[in-house]
Residue frames relative to the residue before (quaternion, step in Angstrom):
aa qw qx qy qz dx dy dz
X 1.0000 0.0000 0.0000 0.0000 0.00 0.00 0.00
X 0.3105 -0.8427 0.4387 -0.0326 3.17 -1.11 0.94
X 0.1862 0.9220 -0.3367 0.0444 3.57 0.10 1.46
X 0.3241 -0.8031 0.4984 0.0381 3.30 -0.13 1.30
X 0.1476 0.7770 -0.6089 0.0612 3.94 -0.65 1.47
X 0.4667 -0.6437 0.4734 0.3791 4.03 -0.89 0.43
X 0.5779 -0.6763 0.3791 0.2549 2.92 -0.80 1.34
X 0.4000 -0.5846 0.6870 0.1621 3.46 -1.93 0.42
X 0.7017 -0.3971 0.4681 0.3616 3.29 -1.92 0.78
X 0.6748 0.5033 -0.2330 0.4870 3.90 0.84 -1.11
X 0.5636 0.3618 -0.4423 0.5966 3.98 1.20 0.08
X 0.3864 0.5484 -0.7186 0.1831 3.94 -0.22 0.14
X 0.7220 0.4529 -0.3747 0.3650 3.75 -0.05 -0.63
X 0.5427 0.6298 -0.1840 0.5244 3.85 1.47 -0.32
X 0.7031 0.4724 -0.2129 0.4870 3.27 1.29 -1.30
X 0.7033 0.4402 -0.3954 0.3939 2.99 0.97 -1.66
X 0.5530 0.6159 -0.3909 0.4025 3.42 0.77 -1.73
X 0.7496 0.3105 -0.4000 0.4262 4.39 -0.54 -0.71
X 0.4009 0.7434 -0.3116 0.4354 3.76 1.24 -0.85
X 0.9008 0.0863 -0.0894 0.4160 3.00 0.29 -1.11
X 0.5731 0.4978 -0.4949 0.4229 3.11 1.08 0.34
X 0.4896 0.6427 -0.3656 0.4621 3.41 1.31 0.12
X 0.6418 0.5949 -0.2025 0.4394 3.55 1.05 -0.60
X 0.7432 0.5151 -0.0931 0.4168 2.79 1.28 -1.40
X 0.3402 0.8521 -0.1484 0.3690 3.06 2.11 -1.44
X 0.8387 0.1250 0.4397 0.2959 1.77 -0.66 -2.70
X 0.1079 -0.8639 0.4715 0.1405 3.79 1.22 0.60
X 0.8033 0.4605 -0.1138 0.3602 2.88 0.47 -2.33
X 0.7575 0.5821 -0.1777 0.2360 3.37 1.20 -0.33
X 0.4882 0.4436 -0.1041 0.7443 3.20 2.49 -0.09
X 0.1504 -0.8581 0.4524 0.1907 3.06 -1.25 1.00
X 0.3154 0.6809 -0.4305 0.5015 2.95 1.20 1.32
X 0.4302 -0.7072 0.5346 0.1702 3.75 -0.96 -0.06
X 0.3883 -0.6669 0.5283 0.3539 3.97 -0.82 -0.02
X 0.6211 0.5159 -0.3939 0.4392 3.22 1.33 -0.23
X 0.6266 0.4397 -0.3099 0.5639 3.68 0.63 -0.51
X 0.7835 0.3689 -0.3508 0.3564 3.77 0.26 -0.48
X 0.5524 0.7299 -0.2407 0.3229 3.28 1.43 -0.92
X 0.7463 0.4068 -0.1658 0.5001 3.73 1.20 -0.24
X 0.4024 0.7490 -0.3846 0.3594 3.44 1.63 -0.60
X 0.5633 -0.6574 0.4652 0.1847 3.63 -0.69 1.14
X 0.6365 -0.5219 0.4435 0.3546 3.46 -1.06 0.33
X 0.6523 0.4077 -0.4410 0.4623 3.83 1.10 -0.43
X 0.6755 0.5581 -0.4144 0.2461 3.68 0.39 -0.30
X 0.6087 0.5960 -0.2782 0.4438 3.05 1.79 -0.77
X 0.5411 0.6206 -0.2375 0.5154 3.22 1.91 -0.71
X 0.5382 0.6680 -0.2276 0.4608 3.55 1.00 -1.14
X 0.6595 0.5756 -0.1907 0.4443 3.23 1.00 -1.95
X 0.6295 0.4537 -0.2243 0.5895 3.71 0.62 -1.29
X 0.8344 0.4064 -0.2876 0.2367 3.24 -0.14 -0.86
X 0.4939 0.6049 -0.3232 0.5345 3.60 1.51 -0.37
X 0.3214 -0.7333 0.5210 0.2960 4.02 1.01 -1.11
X 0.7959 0.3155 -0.3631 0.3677 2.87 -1.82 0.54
X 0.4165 0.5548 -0.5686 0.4421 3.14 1.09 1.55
X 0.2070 -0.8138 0.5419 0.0335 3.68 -1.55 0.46
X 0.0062 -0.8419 0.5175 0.1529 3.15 -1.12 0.47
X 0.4478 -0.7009 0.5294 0.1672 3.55 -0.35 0.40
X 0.1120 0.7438 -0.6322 0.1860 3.70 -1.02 0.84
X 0.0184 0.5718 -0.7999 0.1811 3.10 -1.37 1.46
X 0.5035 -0.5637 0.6221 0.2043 2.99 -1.33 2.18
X 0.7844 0.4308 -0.3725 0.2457 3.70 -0.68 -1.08
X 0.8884 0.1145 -0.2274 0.3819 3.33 0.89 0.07
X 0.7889 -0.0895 -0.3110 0.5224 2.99 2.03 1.48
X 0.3084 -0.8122 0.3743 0.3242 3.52 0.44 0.46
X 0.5800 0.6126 -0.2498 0.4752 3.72 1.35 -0.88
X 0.9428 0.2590 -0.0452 0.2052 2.96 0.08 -2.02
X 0.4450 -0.5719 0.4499 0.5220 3.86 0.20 0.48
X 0.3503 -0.6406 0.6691 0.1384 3.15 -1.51 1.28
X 0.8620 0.0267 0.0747 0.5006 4.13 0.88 -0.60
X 0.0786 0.7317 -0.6652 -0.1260 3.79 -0.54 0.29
X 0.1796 -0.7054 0.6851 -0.0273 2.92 -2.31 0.27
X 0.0219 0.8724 -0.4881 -0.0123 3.53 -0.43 0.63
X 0.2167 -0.7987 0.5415 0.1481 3.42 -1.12 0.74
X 0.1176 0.7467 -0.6541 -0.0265 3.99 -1.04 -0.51
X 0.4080 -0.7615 0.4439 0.2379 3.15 -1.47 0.93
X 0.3872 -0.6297 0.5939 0.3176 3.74 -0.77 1.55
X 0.8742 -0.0354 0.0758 0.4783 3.56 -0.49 -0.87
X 0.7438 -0.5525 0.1812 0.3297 3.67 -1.48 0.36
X 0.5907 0.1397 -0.2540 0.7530 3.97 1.99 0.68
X 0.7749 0.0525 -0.3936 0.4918 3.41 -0.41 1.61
X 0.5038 -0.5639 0.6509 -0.0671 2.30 -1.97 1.45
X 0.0112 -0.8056 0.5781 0.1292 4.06 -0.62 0.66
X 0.3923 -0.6348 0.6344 0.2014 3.64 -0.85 1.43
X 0.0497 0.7441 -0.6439 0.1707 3.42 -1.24 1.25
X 0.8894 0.2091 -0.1966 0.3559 3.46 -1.11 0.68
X 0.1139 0.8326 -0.5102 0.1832 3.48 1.62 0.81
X 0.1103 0.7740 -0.6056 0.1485 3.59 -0.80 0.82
X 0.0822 0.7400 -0.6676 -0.0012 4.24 -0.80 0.64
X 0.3972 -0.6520 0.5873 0.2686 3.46 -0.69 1.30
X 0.6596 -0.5636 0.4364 0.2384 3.38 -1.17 1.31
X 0.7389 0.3279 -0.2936 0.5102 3.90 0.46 -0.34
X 0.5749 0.5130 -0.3506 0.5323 3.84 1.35 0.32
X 0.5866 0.6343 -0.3662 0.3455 3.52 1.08 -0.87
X 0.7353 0.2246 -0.3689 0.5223 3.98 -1.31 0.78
X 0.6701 0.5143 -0.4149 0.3382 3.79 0.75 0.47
X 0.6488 -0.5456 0.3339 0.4121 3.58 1.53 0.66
X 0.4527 0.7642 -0.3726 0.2687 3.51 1.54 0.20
X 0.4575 0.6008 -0.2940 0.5860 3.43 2.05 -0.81
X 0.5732 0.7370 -0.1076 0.3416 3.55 0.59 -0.90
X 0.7066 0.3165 -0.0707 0.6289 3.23 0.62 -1.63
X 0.3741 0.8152 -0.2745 0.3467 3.42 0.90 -0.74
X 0.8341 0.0543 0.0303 0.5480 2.63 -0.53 -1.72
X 0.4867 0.5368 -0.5500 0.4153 4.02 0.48 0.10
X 0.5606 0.4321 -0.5491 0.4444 4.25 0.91 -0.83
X 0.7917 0.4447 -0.2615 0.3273 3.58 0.24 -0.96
X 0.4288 0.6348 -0.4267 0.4807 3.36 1.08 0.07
X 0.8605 0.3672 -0.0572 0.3484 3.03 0.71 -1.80
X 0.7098 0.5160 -0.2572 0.4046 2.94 1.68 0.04
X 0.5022 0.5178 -0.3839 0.5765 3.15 1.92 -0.02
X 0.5234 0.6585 -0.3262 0.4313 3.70 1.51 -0.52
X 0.5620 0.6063 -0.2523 0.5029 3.36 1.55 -0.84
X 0.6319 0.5670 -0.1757 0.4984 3.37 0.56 -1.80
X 0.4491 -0.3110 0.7039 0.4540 4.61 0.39 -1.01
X 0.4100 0.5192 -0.7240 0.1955 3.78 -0.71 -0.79
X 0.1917 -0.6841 0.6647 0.2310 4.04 -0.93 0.54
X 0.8703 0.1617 -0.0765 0.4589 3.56 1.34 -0.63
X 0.1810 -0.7625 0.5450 0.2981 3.85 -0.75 0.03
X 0.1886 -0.7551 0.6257 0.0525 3.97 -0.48 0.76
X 0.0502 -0.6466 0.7610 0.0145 3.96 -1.31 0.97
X 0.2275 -0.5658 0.7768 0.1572 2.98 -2.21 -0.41
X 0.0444 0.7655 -0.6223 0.1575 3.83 -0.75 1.32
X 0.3927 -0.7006 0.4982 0.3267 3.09 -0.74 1.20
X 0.8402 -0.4033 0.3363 0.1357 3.08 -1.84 0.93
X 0.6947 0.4108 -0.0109 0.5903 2.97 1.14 -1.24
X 0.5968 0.3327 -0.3638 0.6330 4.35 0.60 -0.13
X 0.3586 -0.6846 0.6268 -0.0991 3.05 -0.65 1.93
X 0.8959 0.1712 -0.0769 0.4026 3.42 0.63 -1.12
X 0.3117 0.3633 -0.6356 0.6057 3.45 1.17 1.46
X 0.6724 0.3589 -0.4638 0.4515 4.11 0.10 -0.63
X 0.6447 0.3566 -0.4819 0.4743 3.83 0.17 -0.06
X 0.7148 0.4030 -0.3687 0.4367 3.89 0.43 -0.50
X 0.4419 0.6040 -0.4362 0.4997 3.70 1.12 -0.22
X 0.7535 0.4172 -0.2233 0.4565 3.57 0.44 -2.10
X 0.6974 0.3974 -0.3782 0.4612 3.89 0.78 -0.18
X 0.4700 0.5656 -0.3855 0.5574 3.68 1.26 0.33
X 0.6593 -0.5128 0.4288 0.3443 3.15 0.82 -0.91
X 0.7138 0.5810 -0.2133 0.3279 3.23 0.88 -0.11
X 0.0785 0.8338 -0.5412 -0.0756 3.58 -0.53 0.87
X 0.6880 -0.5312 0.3399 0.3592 3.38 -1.41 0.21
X 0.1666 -0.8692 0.4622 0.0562 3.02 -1.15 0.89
X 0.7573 -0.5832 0.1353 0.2609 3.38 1.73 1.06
X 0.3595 0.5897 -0.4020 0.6012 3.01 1.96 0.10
X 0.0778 0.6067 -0.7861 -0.0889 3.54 -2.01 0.58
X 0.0921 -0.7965 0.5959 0.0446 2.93 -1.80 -0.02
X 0.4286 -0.4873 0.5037 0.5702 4.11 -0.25 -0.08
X 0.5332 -0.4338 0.6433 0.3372 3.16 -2.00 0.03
X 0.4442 -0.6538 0.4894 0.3685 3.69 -0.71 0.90
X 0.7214 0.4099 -0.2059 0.5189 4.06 0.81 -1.40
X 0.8801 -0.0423 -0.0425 0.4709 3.86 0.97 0.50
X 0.1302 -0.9230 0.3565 0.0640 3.46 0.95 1.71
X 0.3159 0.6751 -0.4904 0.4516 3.69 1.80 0.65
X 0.6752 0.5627 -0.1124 0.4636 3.67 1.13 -0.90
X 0.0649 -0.8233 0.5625 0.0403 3.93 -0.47 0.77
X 0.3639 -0.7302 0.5584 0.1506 2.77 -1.11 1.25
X 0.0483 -0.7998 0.5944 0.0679 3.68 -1.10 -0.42
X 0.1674 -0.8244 0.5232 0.1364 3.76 -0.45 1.75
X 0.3118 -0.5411 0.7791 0.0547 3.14 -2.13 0.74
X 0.0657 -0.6002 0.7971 -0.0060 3.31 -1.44 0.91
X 0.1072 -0.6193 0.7553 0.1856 3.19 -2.20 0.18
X 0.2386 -0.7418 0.5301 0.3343 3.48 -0.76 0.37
X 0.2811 -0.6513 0.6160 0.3425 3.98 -1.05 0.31
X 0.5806 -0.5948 0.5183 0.2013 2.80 -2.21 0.19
């Protein structure tokens, strides 16, 4: 089972810690870096939490402590919401943790009015764009460079809510 809660000031050490193993992970897949994020003080991680629309994911069976996935959201403009910082720790992944995910953030920009949620996914991760397109999301024809590596193309996906 799979439970997904918005993080607390007390998860900064949780955030930073999955964060960067995402970076590290998952270069091509964040447009950020482990090198920039890796030094950032305890207030930014605090900062981070404190602004909202961070997540963390947890599945007891394969850790009660440690986030099993995070996910963040924030509103680009005043009807859409942009899903950002999708990450499942490789031993969590095929348990619906991608999934739950992105549904908190659906449902919380769904909360918020959002008429839409908008991402960026590199070009190349086939399988965040198939878990996106089973969320709902299809492409809507926008590219761009990766910001953390502009050799790398990105391509956005919106869903619209109801």
């Amino acid at each position: 089972m799979v439970m997904v809660r918005e993080t607390v000031t007390g998860d900064w050490r949780a955030l930073r810690d999955i964060r960067l193993e995402a970076l590290r992970d998952a270069p091509a897949a964040f447009g950020s870096t482990y090198e920039r994020e890796v030094f950032r003080p305890e207030a930014h991680w605090r900062d981070r939490i404190a602004r909202g629309g961070m997540f963390l994911a947890f599945v007891p069976e394969v850790s009660a402590a440690a986030p099993a996935g995070l996910i963040g959201g924030y509103q680009e403009d005043p009807v859409t919401m942009e899903l950002v910082s999708m990450y499942v720790r490789p031993r969590a992944r095929g348990r619906g943790v991608g999934e739950a995910l992105v549904a908190t953030v659906i449902n919380w920009a769904a909360e918020r009015n959002a008429a839409s949620v908008h991402l960026w996914v590199t070009e190349a991760n086939a399988h965040a764009r198939v878990l996106y397109e089973r969320c709902g999301f299809t492409l809507t024809g926008e590219r761009r460079p990766l910001p953390s590596d502009p050799s790398l193309g990105e391509v956005a996906m919106s869903r619209t809510l109801p």
